[in-house]
N, C-alpha and C positions, 0 to 999 in steps of 0.2 A: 416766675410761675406763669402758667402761659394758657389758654383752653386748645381743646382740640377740637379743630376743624369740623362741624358737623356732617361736610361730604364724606371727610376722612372714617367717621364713625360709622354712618351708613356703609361704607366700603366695606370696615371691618366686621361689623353683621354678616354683610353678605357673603364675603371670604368663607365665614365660617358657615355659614349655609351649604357654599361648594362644598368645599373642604374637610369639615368634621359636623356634616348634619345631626350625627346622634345625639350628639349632646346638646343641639338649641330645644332650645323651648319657649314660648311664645310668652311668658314671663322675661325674656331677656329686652324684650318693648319697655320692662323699666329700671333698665338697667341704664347709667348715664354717664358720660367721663367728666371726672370733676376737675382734673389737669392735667398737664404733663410738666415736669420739673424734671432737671437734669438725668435725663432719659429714663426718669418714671411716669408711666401712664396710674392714675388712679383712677377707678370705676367705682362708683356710689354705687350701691346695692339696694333694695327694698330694707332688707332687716340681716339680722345675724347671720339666720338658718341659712338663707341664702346666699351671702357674703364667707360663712364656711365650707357650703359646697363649692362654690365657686373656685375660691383659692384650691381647695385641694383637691377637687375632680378637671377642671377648667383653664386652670393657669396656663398653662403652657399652650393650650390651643389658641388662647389669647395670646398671647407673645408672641408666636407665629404669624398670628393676623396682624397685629400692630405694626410689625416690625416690615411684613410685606407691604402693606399699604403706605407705610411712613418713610417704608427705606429707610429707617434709622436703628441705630441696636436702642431696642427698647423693652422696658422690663415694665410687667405689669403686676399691681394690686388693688385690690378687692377691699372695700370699705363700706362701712352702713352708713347712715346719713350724720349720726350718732359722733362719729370718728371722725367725718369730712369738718362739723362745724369746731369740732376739736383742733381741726389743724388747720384752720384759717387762721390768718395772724390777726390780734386785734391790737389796736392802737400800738401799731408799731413795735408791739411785744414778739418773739419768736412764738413758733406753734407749739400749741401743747399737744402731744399724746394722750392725755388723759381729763377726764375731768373728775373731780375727786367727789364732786356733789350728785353726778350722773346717776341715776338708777339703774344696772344692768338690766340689757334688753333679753329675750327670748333667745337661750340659747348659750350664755353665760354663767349657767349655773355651773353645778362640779357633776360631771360627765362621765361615767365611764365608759369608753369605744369600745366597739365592736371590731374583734382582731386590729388591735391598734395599742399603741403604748404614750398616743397622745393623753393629753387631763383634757379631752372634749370631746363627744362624740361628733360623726357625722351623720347629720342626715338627712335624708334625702327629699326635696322641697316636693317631689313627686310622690311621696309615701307621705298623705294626709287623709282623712276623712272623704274630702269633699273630691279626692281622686282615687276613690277606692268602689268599683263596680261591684253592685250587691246582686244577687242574686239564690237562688232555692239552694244552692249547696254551699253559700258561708252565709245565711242572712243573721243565722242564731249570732255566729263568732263576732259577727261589726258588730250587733248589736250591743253585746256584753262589751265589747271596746269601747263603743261609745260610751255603755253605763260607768266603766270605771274609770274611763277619761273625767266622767262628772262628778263620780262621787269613788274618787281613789280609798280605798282600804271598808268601805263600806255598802256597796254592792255588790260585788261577788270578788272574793277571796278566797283562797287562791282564781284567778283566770287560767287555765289549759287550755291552748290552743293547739289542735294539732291535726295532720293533713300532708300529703305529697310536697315533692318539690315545685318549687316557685305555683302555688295555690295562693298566697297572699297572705301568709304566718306573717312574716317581717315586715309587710306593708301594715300590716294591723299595731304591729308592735312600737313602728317606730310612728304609728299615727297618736296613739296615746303616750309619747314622748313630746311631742308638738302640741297634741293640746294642750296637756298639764303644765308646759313650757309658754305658753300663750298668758293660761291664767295665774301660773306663779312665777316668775322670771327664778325665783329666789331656790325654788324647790331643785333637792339632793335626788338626782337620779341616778340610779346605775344601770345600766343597761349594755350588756355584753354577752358573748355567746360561753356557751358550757363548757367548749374547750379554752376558751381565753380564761375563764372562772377556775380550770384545776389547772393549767399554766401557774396563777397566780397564785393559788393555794400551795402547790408545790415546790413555788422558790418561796414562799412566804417561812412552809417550816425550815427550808437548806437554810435559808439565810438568820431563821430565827425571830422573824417579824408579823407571828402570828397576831399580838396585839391590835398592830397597825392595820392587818387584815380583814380581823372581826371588825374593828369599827368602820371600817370604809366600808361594810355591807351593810351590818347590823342597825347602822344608824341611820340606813339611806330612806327616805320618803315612799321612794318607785324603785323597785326591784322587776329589770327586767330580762329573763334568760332565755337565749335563742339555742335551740336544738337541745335540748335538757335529757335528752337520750342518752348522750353522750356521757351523763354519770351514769350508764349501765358499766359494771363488770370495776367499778372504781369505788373499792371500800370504806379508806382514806376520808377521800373527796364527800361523799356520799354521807357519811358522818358528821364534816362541818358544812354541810350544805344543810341534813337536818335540825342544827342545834339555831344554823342564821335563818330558816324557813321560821320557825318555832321564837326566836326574837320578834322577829316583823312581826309576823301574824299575830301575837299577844301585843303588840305597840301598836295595833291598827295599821302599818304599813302595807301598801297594797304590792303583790306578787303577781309576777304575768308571765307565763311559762309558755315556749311551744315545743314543738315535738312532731315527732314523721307517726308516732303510735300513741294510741292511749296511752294512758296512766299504767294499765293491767299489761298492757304488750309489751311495757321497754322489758327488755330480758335481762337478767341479773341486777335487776332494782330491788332494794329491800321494800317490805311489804310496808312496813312506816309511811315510809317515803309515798311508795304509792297510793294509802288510807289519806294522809294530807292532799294529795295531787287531786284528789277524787273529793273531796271537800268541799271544793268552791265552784264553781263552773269550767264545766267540759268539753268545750265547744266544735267540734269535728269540722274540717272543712273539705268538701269534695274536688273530683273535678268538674269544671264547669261546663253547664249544657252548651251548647247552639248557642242557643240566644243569646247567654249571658257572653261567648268570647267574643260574637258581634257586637254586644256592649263596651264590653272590654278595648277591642281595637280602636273602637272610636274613642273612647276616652284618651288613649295611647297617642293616636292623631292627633286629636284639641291639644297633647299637652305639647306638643311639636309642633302648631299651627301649619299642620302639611294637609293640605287639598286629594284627599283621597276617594274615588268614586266607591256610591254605595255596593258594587258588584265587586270591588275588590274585596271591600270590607269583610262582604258574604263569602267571595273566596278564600281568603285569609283562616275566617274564622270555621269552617268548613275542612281546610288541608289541615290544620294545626286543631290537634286536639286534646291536645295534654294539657298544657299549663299556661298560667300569663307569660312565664318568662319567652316559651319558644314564643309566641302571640310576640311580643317584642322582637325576639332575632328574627321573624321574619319580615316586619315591617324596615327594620333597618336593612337588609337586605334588600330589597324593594325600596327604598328609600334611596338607599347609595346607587341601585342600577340606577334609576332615575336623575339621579344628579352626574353621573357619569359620562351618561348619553346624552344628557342636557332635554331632556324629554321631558311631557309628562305622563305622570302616573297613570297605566291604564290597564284592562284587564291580561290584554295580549302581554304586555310589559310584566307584569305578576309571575304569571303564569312560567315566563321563561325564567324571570329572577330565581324563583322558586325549583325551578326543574323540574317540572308540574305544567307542562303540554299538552299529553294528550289522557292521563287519568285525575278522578276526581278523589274525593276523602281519600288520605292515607289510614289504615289500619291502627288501633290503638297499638304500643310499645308491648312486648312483652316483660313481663312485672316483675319483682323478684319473689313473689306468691306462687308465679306460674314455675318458674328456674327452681325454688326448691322444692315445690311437687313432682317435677323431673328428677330429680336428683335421687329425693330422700327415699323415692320409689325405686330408683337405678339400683341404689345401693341397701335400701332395704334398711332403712336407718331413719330415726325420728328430726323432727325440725326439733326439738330441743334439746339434741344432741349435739344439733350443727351451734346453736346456740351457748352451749356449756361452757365449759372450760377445760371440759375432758379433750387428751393431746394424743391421743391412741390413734396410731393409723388409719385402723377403722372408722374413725368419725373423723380425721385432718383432712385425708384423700378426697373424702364428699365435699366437706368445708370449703379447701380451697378448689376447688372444680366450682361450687356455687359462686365461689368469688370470680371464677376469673367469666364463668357464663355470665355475671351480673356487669360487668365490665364490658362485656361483648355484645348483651344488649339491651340495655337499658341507659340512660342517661345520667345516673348517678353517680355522684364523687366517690374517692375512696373512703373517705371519712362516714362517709354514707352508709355504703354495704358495711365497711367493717359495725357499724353502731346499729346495724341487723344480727351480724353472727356475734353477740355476745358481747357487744360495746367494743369491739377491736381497734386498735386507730389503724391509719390510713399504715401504715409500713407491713401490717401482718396482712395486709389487702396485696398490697406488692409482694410481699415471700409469696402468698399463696398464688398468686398469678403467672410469679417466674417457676413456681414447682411445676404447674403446669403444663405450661409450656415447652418445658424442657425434657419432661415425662412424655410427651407429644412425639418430642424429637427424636427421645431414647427406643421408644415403644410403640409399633406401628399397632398392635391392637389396643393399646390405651387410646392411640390416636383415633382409633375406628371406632369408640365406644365414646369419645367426647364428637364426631362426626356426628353420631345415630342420636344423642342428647341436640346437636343444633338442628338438624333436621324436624327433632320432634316440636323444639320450640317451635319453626318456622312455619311447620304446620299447624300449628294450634293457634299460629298469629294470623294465619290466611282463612283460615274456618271462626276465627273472634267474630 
């Protein structure tokens, strides 16, 4: 058992800086290698959280570096400090794995992932409190996060969080996974999205193991469900989702729900359902002004320890004006030309990464508000028809044309629009896009009348 070279370490840092910039983060300053044994590298980690993003976001980027810098086939893992004194030999003994007197650390409790079939979740050491930019359009939503991070099932029960895509629902959600996780290593949390939750409801009844089902929610401390829309239009589901809401909440268990709509807007939600959602706290969260993405960016920076001038920053936040997420794909954009050209970051640099030379702010996206006011007026046909369940030509033909305009311009999954038109999953998003399409190709005045619909968008996007 041997250490590694501390040049050798510095190398492999900086590999990765070339190499796969997105994923460093100025937390990897304490990360450390604890040895290398028969062509395993072990890296000591800060704690858990960090030691299982690692592993399962990181490994391989690590393996690459290791293996280039060492010239050797070398295999790398991730260990908290917790595990390394564990497998030190002592007095001559072989290493143990385990120690049976240990305390579990932060992160070791019983987990349920988010789209994963792991017993752990992951998450993500960037989705904390102390990395989450407040500002006038979520100050209410942290707030209440924070209240229920401190006082779980006794400050506001149920939590509704809900708001656009990448607005910071999940950042929120998995920041009160991490606190609760801080202060009780020991605490049952579940936390998974709505479709992983009637996934598992639905092999639960095939296979017969509804028992086993109720109790892995019913009994969990922290209940926490991402996209909760998603039991629109799901009967079934929606039934034993009311009888395990109605468990918790009589056990003081705390519930943290988000969602793209109110409570009152998911379409084809029983009104039960919706009377409990509306219960507890509500919390909306918008899109963020100016000021707050300039905040944002730079938070985004700090957590990369990347040197970016304050006039990008204002650029940045400026061209991008939807959401955190795009706010991220464009700094890694910008990030990678930089490392490409071996440069630095500067405004001229931005500007071309971006494709964003000679005009300034890009126009807000056209919505899927805007796309079914087009529509429903085209066709002379209500939004809560598109929404129904009714299958009559006359309300499929608008429906899927909504689906396939909502595809064409806006930024959302399919899972997404389908769980606007009436909780549909992502496959009746694809029929209706291929009907389209193919209606297009059969039918040159069908094609002219979905033309005169993008046209209309296009103008209502340049007059926004």
């Amino acid at each position: 058992m041997a250490k590694l070279d501390s040049a050798h370490w510095r190398d492999i840092l900086q590999f990765l800086q070339h190499r796969h910039a997105p994923i460093c983060r100025h937390w990897f300053e304490e990360l450390h290698p604890a040895d290398i044994d028969a062509g395993l590298l072990r890296i000591r980690t800060p704690n858990q959280l960090h030691c299982n993003y690692l592993q399962q976001r990181c490994r391989q980027q690590f393996i690459e570096a290791a293996q280039a810098v060492t010239g050797a086939l070398v295999a790398v893992r991730f260990v908290t400090a917790h595990e390394d004194r564990d497998h030190a030999p002592r007095h001559g003994k072989a290493p143990s794995n385990r120690n049976a007197d240990a305390m579990p650390v932060a992160g070791q409790s019983r987990l349920i992932p988010v789209d994963s079939d792991d017993d752990q979740i992951l998450l993500s050491p960037d989705y904390s409190f102390d990395n989450f930019v407040t500002g006038p359009e979520n100050r209410l939503a942290h707030a209440a996060a924070v209240a229920v991070a401190n006082q779980p099932g006794a400050a506001y029960n149920p939590l509704f969080i809900h708001g656009g895509v990448g607005l910071g629902k999940t950042h929120l959600l998995q920041a009160i996974c991490q606190s609760l996780l801080q202060q009780n290593p020991h605490a049952n949390i579940c936390y998974l999205s709505c479709d992983a939750f009637v996934n598992q409801f639905l092999d639960s009844v095939q296979r017969g193991e509804m028992a086993n089902f109720r109790h892995r929610y019913r009994d969990a401390d922290l209940l926490l469900l991402d996209d909760i829309h998603f039991l629109a239009n799901r009967e079934r589901t929606q039934e034993e989702f009311f009888h395990t809401f109605n468990a918790l909440f009589q056990a003081k268990r705390q519930i943290v729900l988000s969602s793209d709509s109110a409570p009152s807007e998911i379409p084809q939600l029983e009104e039960r359902l919706v009377s409990r959602f509306q219960s507890g706290m509500v919390a909306p969260i918008a899109k963020p002004s100016y000021e707050t993405r300039v905040a944002i960016v730079r938070a985004k920076v700090s957590l990369r320890d990347l040197v970016l001038p304050e006039e990008v920053s204002s650029f940045i936040a400026a061209r991008i004006d939807s959401n955190a997420r795009e706010l991220e794909g464009a700094i890694n954009t910008i990030q990678g030309s930089a490392v490409l050209q071996n440069v630095p970051v500067t405004l001229e640099l931005a500007r071309e990464a971006l494709g964003d030379a000679a005009i300034g702010p890009r126009h807000s996206q056209v919505t899927l508000h805007t796309i079914t006011d087009a529509v429903t007026a085209f066709y002379n046909v209500r939004l809560s028809d598109l929404q129904s369940k009714r299958r009559q030509k006359s309300i499929a033909a608008p429906r899927h044309l909504s689906m396939y305009l909502a595809r064409q311009h806006t930024p959302l999954s399919l899972e997404e629009i389908g769980g606007h038109f009436g909780g549909r999953d992502h496959t009746t998003v694809m029929h209706g896009v291929r009907v389209v399409k193919q209606r297009m190709a059969d039918d040159p005045t069908y094609a002219r009348h979905v033309d005169q619909l993008n046209a209309q968008l296009q103008q209502a996007l340049e007059t926004a």
